[in-house]
N, C-alpha and C positions, 0 to 999 in steps of 0.2 A: 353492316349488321352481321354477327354471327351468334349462329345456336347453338344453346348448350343443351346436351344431349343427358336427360336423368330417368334412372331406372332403377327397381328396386333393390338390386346389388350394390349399385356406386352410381357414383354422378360419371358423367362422361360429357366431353365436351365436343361441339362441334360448329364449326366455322363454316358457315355457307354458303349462301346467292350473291356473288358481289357481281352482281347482274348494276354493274356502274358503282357500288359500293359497299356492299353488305356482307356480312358474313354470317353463319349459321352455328351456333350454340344456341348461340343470337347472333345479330350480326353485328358488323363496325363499320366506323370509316377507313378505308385503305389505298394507300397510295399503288396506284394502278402502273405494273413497268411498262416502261414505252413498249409500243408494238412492235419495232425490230429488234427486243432484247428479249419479248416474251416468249422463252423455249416452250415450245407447246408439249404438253406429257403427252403427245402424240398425233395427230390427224397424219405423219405422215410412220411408215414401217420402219420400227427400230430396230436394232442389231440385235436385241434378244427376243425380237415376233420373227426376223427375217432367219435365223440363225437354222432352225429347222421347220417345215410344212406342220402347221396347228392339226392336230387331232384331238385337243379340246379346244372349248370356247367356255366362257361364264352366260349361263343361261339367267332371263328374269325368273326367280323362284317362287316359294309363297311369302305368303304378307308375315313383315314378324314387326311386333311392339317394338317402335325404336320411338322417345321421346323428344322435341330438342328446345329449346327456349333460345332467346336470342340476346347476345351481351354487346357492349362496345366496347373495340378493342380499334388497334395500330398497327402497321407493319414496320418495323423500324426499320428495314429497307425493302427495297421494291427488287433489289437480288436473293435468291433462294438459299437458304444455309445449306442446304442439301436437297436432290434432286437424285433421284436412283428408281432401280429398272430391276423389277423380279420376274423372269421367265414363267412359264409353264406348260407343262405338254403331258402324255402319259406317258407310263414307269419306263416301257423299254427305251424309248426316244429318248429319254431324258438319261436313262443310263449309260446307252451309246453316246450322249453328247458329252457325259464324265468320265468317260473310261474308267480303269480298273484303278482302285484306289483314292477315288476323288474326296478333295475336300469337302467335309459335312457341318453344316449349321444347323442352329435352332433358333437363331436370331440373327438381323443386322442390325451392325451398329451408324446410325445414323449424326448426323449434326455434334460430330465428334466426340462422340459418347453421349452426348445426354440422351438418346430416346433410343429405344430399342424396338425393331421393327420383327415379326414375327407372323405367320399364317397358323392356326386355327383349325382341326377337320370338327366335325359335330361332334364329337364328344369331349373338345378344348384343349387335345393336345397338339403341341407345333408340330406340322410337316417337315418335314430334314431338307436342306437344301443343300445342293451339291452348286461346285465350282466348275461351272462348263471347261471343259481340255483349253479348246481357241480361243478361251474370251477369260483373262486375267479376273475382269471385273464383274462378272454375271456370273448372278445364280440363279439355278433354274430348280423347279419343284415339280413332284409326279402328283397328278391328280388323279381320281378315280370316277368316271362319269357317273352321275348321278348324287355325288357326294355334295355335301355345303361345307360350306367354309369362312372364316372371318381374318379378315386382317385386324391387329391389335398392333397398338403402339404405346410403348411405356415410359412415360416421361420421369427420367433418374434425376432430374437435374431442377434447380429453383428459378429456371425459366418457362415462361411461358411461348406456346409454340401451334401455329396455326399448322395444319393436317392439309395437305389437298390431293385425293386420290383418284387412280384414275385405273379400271378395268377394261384390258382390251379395249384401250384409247378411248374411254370414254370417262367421262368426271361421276363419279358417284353419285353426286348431291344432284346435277339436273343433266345428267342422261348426254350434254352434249362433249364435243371433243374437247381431250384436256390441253389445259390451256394452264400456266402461270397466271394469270387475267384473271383465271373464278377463283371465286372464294371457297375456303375451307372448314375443319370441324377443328375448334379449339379444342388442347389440349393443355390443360393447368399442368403446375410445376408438382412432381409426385404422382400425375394426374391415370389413370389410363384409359387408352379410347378404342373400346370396343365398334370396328364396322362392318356389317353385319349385310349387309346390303346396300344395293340401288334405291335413295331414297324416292320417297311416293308423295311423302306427306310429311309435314310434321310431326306423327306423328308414328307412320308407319316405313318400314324398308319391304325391297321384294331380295328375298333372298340369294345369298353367290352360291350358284351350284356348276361345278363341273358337266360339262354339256358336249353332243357332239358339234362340232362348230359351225354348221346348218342350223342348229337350238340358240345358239348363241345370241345375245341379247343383240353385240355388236350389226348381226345378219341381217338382224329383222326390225331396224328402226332408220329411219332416214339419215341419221346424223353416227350411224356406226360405218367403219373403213374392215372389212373382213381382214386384209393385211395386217390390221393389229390385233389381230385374236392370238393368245397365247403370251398378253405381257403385262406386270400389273406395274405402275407409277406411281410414287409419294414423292410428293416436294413438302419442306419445310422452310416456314418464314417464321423469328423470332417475334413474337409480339408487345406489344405495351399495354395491359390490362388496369384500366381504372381500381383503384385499393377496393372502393366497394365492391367488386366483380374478381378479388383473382379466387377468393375461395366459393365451392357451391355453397349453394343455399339448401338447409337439409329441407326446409317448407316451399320448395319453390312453386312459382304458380301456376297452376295447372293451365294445358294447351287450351287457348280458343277457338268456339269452332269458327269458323271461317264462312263472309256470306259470300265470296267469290272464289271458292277456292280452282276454279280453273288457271287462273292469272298468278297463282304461285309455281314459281319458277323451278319446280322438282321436273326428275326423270319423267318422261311420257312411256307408257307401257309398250312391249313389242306388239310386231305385225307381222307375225305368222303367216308364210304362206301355206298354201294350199295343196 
């Protein structure tokens, strides 16, 4: 199953719980990689968390409207068209890890140009990303504690492409460690997908806000690894979208409430210590 994510701006789509199969706009059926090919977007420390000592973290934030309804869709392989790794730490860190004159973005280019990968501060403009000195293939971004933030992904191309994100090694949609294995947030061909937060509900996200890494969401929930604080994860798998389903629906139909909603498979809130 996966969900599609709709809000008063634009449709947004989103792929989620393949908790055995499903994915979240709405969900799908999807062919599951075997378990010794599933790179996991992290339980264990990557080269751009391990790179330099985290003085931020992504904290659970407040609740913001995020929508998603759930579609059927496919994975046309169970290998990732792209899998990549965005650092983050604060300004001086991050400017000592680019030295003088480093390469600047405002976007990656993912899944060989179709979809362009970009970070968000609260008032919707891109964070600049620098080319760390030692590491050809990483970029790292300065964060400001306290700040929120979104990742966006903008689909150039007339494929469709499932999303699976992963915050300081942790999967957006249910809070556990990322894996190739969960499911993600559809993203239609043209399409773009605002994420906004650690989902809650279907209904609701808890906001990404730059944190001290004690705050950090990763800290303070059973299933967070503190070594991955400081790195954000997107994998992309092409999809196969039923005709009925690849465009939104402008009527689409409103979320139900839910008479168990403990047993839906979203993020569990942190546990703050004392």
């Amino acid at each position: 199953m996966i969900h599609r994510l709709h809000r008063s701006r634009f449709f947004r789509f989103t792929a989620g719980l393949v908790a055995g199969a499903a994915l979240l706009v709405a969900c799908s059926q999807i062919p599951q990689a075997p378990r010794n090919e599933s790179a996991a977007l992290s339980a264990t420390p990557s080269a751009a968390a391990a790179a330099a000592p985290a003085q931020l973290g992504t904290q659970w934030g407040e609740g913001i409207e995020s929508k998603t309804r759930t579609v059927n869709a496919k994975r046309l392989s169970a290998q990732p068209d792209e899998v990549a790794l965005l650092g983050y730490n604060e300004a001086s860190t991050v400017r000592r890890e680019a030295g003088n004159n480093p390469e600047r973005r405002l976007n990656l280019q993912l899944a060989q140009g179709d979809v362009e990968w970009s970070v968000l501060d609260e008032n919707g403009r891109p964070l600049p990303m620098q080319r760390a000195r030692r590491s050809s293939d990483t970029f790292r971004l300065a964060g400001i504690e306290g700040a929120r933030y979104t990742l966006r992904f903008r689909n150039l191309s007339d494929r469709s492409y499932e999303v699976i994100a992963t915050v300081d090694g942790l999967d957006v949609l249910n809070g556990k460690p990322g894996s190739l294995r969960n499911g993600g947030y559809v993203l239609g061909p043209q399409q773009v997908l605002d994420i906004e937060g650690f989902r809650k509900s279907q209904s609701e996200v808890a906001a990404f806000r730059f944190a001290a890494p004690g705050r950090a969401y990763a800290a303070n929930t059973e299933t967070g690894d503190v070594r991955n604080i400081g790195v954000i994860g997107a994998a992309l798998f092409e999809l196969e979208l039923p005709e009925a389903q690849r465009r939104p629906r402008r009527n689409a139909t409103p979320v139900q409430p839910s008479a168990f909603p403990a047993d839906e498979a979203f993020a569990p809130p942190p546990r703050y210590r004392k």
